[in-house]
N, C-alpha and C positions, 0 to 999 in steps of 0.2 A: 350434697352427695358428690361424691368424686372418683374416678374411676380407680378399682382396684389395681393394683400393680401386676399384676399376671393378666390381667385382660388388656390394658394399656399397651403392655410389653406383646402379647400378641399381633393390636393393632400396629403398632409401629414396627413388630417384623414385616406383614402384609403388605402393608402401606408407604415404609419409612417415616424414620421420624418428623421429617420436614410437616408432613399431611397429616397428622395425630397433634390436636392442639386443647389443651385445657387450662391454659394460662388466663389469669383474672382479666386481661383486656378483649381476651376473644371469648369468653365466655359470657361478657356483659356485652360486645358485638351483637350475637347471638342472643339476645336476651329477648326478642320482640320481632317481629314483622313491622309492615306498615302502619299496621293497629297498635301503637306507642300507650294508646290505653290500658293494655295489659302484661305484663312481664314476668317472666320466670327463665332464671338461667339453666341453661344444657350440663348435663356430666362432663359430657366434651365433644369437638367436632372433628369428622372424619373424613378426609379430601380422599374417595377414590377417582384413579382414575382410570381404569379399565373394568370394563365388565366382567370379569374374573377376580378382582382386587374387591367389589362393590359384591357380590357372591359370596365371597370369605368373608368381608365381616358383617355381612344378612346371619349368615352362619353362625358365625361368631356369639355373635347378639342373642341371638336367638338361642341358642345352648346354653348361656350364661342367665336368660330369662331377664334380660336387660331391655327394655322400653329405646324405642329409636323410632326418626325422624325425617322424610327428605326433606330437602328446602333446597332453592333456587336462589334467586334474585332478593328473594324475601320483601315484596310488592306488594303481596294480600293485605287485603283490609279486613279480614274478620279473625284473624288470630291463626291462621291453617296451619302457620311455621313454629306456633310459640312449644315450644316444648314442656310439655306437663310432666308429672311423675319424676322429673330428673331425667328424660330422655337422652340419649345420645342424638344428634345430629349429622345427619348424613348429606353431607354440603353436596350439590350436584356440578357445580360448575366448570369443571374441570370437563364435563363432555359433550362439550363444546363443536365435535367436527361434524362437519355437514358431507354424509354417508357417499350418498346418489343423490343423482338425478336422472327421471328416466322423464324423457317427453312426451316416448311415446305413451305410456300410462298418464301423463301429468302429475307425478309425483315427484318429491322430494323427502331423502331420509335423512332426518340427522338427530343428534347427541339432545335433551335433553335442556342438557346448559345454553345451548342457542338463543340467543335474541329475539325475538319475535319479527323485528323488523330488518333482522341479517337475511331470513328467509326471502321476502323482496326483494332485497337487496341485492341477493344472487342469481334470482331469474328473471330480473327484473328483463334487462336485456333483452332475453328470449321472450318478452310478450308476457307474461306470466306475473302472477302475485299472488301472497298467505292474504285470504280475506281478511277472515278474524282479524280486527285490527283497535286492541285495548287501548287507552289514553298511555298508558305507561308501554307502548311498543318498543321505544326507543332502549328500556332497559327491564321489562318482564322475560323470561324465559319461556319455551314451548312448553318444558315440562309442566310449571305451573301453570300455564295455560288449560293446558289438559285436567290438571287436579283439581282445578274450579272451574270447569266449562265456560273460560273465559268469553265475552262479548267484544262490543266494541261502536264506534258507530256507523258502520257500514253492516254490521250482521242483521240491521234489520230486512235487508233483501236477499242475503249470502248465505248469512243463517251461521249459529254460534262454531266453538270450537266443535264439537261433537258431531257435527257435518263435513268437519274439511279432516279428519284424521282417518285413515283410512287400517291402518295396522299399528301397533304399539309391540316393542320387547318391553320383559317385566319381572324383575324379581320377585317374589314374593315371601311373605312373612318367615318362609323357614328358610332362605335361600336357593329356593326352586327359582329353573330361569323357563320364562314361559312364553310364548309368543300368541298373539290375539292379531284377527284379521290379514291384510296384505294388501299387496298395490293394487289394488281394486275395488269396487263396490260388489253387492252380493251374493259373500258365502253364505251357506247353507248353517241352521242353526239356530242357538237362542244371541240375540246380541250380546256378546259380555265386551265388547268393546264401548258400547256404549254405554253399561253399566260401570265399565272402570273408568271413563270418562266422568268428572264434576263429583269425586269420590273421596276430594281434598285429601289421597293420600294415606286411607287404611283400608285402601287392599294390595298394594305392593309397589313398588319404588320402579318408575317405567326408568329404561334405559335407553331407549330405541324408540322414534315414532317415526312413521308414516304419512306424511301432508298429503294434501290434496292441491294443486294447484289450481288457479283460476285463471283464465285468458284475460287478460286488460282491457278494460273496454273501449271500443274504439273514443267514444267521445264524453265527456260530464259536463253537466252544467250547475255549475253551483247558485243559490240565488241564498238572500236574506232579508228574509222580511222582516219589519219592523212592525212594533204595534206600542200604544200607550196601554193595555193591559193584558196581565198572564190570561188571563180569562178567553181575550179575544185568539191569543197566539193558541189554545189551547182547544180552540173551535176550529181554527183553521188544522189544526192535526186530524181533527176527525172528519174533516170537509174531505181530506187530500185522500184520507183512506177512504172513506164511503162511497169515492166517485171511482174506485178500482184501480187507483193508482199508489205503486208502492217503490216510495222515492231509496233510491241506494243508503239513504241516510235522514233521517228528520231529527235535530238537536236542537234543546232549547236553554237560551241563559236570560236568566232574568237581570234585571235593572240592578243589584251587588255583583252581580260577577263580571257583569260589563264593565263595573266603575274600575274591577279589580285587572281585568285585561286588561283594560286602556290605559292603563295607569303600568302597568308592567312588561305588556306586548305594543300596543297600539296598532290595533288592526283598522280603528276607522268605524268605529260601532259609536252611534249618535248617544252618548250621555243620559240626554232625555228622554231615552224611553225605556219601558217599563218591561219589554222583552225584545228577545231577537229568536227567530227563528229559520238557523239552516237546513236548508232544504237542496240535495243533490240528488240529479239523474243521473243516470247513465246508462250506456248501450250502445246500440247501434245507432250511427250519425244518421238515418232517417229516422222521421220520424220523431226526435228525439225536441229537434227547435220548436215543435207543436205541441208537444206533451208540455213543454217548459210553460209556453202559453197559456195551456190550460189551468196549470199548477198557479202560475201567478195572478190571473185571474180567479182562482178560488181564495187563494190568501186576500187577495183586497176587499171582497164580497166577505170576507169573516174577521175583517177586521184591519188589515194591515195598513198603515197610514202610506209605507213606502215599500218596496219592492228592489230592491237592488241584485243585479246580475256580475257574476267574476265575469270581467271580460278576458281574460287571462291566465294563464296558470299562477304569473303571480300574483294575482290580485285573491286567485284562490286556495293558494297556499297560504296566503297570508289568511282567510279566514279560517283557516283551518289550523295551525298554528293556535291559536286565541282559543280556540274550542279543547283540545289537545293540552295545551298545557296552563288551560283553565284554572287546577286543581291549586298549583304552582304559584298563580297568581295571586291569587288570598295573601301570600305573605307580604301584599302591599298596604294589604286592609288591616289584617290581625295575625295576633304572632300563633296561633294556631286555630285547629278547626279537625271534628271527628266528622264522617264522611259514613250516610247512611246506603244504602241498598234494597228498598221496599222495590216493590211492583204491585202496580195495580190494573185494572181496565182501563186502555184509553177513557172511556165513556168518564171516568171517574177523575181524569186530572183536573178540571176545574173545581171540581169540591174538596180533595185532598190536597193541594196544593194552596187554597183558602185555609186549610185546616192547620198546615204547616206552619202557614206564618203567624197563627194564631198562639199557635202551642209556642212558637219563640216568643212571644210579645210576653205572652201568660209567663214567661220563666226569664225575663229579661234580658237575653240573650238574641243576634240576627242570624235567621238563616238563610244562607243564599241556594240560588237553587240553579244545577246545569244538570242535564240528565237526555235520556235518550227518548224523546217525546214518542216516535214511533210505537214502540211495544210498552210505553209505560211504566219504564225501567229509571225507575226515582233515583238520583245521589244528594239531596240535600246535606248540604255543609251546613254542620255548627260549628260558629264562629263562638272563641270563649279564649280566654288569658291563662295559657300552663301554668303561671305563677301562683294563680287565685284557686285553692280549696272549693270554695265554694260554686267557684262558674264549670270546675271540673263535674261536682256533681249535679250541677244544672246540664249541660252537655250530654253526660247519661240519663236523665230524665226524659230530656226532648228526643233522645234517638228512641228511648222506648215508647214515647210515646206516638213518635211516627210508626213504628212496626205496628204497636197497636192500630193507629188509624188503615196503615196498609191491609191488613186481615180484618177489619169490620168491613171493609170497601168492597171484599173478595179477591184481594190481592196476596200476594208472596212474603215470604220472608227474604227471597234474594233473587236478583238478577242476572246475577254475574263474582257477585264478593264469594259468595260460599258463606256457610252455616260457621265453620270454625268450632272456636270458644265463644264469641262473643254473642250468637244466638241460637246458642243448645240448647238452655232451659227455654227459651222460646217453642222448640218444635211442639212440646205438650198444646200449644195453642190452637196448634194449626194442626196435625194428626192425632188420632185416635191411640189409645193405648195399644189397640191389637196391631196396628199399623205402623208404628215406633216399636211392635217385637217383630214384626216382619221385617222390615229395614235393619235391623241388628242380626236379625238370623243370617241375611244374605252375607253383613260385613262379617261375620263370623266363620264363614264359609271357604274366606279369603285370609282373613285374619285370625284365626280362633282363639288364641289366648292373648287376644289386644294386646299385642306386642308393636305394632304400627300406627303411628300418632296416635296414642291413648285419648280421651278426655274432650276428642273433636265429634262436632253433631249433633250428638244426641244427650238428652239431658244425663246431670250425674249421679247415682247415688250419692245420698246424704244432704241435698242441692233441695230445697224446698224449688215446687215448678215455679215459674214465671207467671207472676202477677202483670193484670195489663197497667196498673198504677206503680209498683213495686221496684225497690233495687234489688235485682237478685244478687247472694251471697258475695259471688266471685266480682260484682263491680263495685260491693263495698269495700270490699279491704283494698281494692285500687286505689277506690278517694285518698284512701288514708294517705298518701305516697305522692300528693301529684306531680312534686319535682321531679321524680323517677318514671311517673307512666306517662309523663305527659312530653311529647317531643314539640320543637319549636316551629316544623312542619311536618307536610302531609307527604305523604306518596300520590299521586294520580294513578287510576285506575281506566 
């Protein structure tokens, strides 16, 4: 599909022509997110960059009954940006400026396009930082932050995006401009801020957010324990919470992704063992050398062979770095890797993570495992060859078959990735049919003639549901293709 000449020639009056692009190499650009497993190319893409410019062609769009899309950075892992139906693409980056800053509220407003870790960046100085903080901070956007209720590993104390966003501007599906919340916590009302919060982007295309900032803590202590098994690292997660203690961060890599760090970072992680697990405080400098005490003394009582402390910022940036661009790392080991998103119960990581590595062994393929121990926020990496047909559709096997294990466990279908395309026919699993029309009546409320990422969430007609054995439709005809779906890395998330 390609854009008609009277619509194109509108956009490029609005816009100019420089920012209206449908040429074959920005269209195949645009063809996928981070999720390289699945691809469809855009009509075309449309660089506003004024909120009046991004208004006219909402407009536009929408009169002509034309299918559109934001996208960011294009970071996600579960397909949010892939453009279905022939969408148009509404590239955001271009909004880029950081609004305000008010201290005394503690907030900061800026464009959308912003970087996750410019935010930092800028109040850094002033004592201040954006909790939320994803593996991919260095090049995710706020916007998609917001459209997947991103995480990160420090939210297990700070708590996800949908806690530090305090107000959002926001187009919406017919070009209405709307404003939600403000620099403050609670108005009066039903939340629709939080509702349009983790909404992957079909109820309307924000312009403007609202942060929250956080005062910097005066002190952190970083530690890392070691253990010879996931099993033991995975007893001390539930030792550290059960004693009422809730570390700024609890991350765990097992024995591949340490090979894969050291091998590409070199942070200094012992080879031989079979997990690591960081564990950071923070707070206030009393108090805080005693709690550490206590924490390392529970890891060795559950298991942990050794106990090592940052004595330094650099010794703990450097472990932090390793954890962070983790994902990155892989490409020392295998020339790619799909990247899952389960949650489960704490209580439940030693059984599902036994389960995990069974389901690689059973399909012949390794998976490595780093993820945010604390809340049970699973990313197992399958490792597989983009070249080999076959290891591509072993690779979709084993991530279905983790989702499966994640919902027998009483866990999620996401943490932090979002639903997407890549597990809509999934929700039939997990919600009820009456409860999958409830969830589409609210998007409909926002969106009504699914003119806003079509195709994302919720299962599709004509899509047989998702089998917990099964390829559903939309990941067969990918196999067919793998030089095309298959990218030679990953994004980190």
């Amino acid at each position: 599909m390609s854009f008609e000449k009277n619509i194109r020639g509108e956009c490029v009056r609005i816009l100019g022509a420089e920012w209206v692009k449908d040429d074959p190499v920005t269209l195949y650009t645009y063809r996928c997110d981070g999720l390289t497993l699945y691809t469809a190319p855009p009509m075309g893409v449309l660089f506003p960059g004024t909120v009046q410019e991004l208004v006219s062609v909402v407009k536009l769009l929408h009169q002509h009954k034309i299918s559109f899309i934001a996208r960011g950075a294009g970071t996600g892992l579960s397909g949010g940006a892939i453009p279905q139906d022939g969408s148009v693409i509404i590239e955001m980056a271009r909004f880029k400026e950081v609004h305000e800053v008010d201290m005394i509220n503690r907030t900061i407003t800026v464009g959308p396009g912003v970087i996750n870790l410019r935010i930092t960046e800028h109040v850094n100085g002033d004592g201040y930082h954006y909790a939320p903080d994803p593996s991919s901070q260095k090049a995710c956007t706020i916007g998609g932050n917001v459209a997947e209720n991103s995480g990160g590993p420090h939210t297990l104390k700070y708590g996800v995006t949908v806690n530090h966003v305090l107000g959002v501007e926001m187009v919406l599906a017919d070009g209405e401009l709307v404003t939600l919340g403000a620099n403050h916590f609670g108005l009066p009302g039903p939340d629709l801020l939080g509702l349009i919060t983790g909404s992957e982007g079909t109820f309307g295309i924000i312009s403007k957010i609202i942060c929250r900032l956080t005062p910097n803590p005066e002190k952190a202590v970083t530690m890392l324990g070691i253990y010879k098994s996931v099993r033991d690292a995975c007893e001390s997660v539930s030792s550290i919470i059960g004693h009422g203690i809730i570390p700024a961060a609890l991350e765990m890599l097992d024995r591949i992704m340490i090979s894969a760090v050291e091998k590409a970072l070199k942070p200094g992680f012992p080879l031989d063992a079979e997990a690591v697990l960081i564990v950071e405080l923070d707070g206030l400098s009393d108090g805080l050398d005693v709690e550490a005490e206590v924490v390392e003394k529970l890891l060795k009582e559950t298991g942990a062979i050794t106990v090592n402390r940052a004595r330094d910022e650099v010794e703990r940036a450097k472990i932090w770095r390793a954890r962070k661009e983790a994902f990155g790392a892989i490409g020392q080991i295998s020339p790619s890797y799909y990247v899952q998103d389960g949650v489960i119960p704490r209580s439940k990581l030693p059984e599902v993570l036994d389960e995990i590595s069974a389901i690689g062994k059973k399909h012949g393929l390794t998976v490595a495992n780093v993820f945010h121990a604390g809340d049970g926020n699973l990313h197992p990496l399958i490792l597989y060859d983009y070249e080999n047909p076959q290891e591509v559709e072993k690779a979709h096997a084993i991530g279905e078959e983790i989702l499966s294990s994640c919902i027998r466990h009483g866990g999620t279908l996401s943490g932090e990735h979002g639903i997407g395309i890549e597990k809509a026919e999934w929700m039939s699993e997990l919600y009820s049919g009456n409860s999958l029309d409830n969830m589409q009546n609210v998007r409909a409320f926002f969106n009504p003639e699914n003119l806003l990422n079509p195709g994302k969430i919720f299962p599709q007609p004509g899509r047989c549901a998702e089998s917990k054995s099964g390829t559903p439709p939309q990941q067969a005809s990918a196999l067919n293709k793998p030089k095309m779906v298959a990218s030679k890395s990953g994004i980190a998330v």
